[in-house]
N, C-alpha and C positions, 0 to 999 in steps of 0.2 A: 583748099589746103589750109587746114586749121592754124599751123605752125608756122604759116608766113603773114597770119594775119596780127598785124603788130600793134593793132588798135586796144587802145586801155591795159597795152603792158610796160610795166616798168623793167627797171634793167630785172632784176631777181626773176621774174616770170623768164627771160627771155634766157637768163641761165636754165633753168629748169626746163624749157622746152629744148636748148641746146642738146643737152646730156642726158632728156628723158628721164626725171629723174619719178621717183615714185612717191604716192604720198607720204608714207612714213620719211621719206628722204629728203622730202623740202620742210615738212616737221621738223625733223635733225637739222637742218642746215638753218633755218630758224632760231631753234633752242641755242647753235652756236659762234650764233654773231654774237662780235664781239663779248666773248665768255669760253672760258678753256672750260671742259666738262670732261669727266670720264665716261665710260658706258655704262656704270651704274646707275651716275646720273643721268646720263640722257635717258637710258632706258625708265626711271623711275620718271620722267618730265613728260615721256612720249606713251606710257602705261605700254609698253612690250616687255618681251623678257630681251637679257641681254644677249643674247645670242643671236636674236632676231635682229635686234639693234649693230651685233656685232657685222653681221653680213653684208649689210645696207651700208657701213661706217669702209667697207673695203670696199663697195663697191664705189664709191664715192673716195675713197682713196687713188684706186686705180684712173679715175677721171681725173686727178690731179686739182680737184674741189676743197677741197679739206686737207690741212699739215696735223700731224699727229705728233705728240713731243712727249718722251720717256720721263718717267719724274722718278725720283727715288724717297721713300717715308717708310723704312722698317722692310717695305717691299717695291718693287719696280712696278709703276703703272705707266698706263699713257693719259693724255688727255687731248682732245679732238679740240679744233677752232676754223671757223672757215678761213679762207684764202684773205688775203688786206685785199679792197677792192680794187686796187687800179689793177693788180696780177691775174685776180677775176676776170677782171675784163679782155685782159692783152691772153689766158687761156680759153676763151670763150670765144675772141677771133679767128684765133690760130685754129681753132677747130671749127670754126665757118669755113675760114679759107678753106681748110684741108678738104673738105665737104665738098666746097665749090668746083676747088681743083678735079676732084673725084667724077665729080657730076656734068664739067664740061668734055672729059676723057672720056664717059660713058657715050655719053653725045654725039662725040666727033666720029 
């Protein structure tokens, strides 16, 4: 069981096997430490088009990974940022537990 083997991972690996995240999405999630980016940019950082970018950016929204925050300049955008780490970490348990919980009910 590849995913329980926790040798030579740091916390970031252990995010990304949590949530299964795909390559272009720990690419994204890379590009956006510490750094607010829009999709234009990330998509110009990570060479997809934005729409590709745009999908991977929800899907990693809905995993509660990434805050997205509205900006106003002439037009309304957003710009992506990962999670501050300690929230990382305490949404990265909460989804072990819930795992766990799941997998000892399967069990029993």
């Amino acid at each position: 069981m590849e995913f329980l083997d926790l040798e030579d991972k740091d916390e970031k690996d252990i995010v990304f096997d949590v949530f299964d995240l795909n390559s272009l999405q720990k690419s994204l999630f890379k590009e956006m430490q510490d750094a607010k980016l829009t999709v234009k940019e990330l998509a110009s950082q990570v060479d997809r088009n934005r729409s590709t970018v745009q999908r991977a950016l929800q899907d990693m929204l809905d995993k509660d990974l990434i805050m997205r925050e509205g900006k106003t300049d002439k037009t309304v955008y957003y710009v992506y940022t990962t999670l501050p780490l300690e929230e990382l970490r305490e949404v990265t348990k909460n989804t072990l537990e819930q795992w766990h919980e799941r997998v000892n009910s399967k069990l029993s």
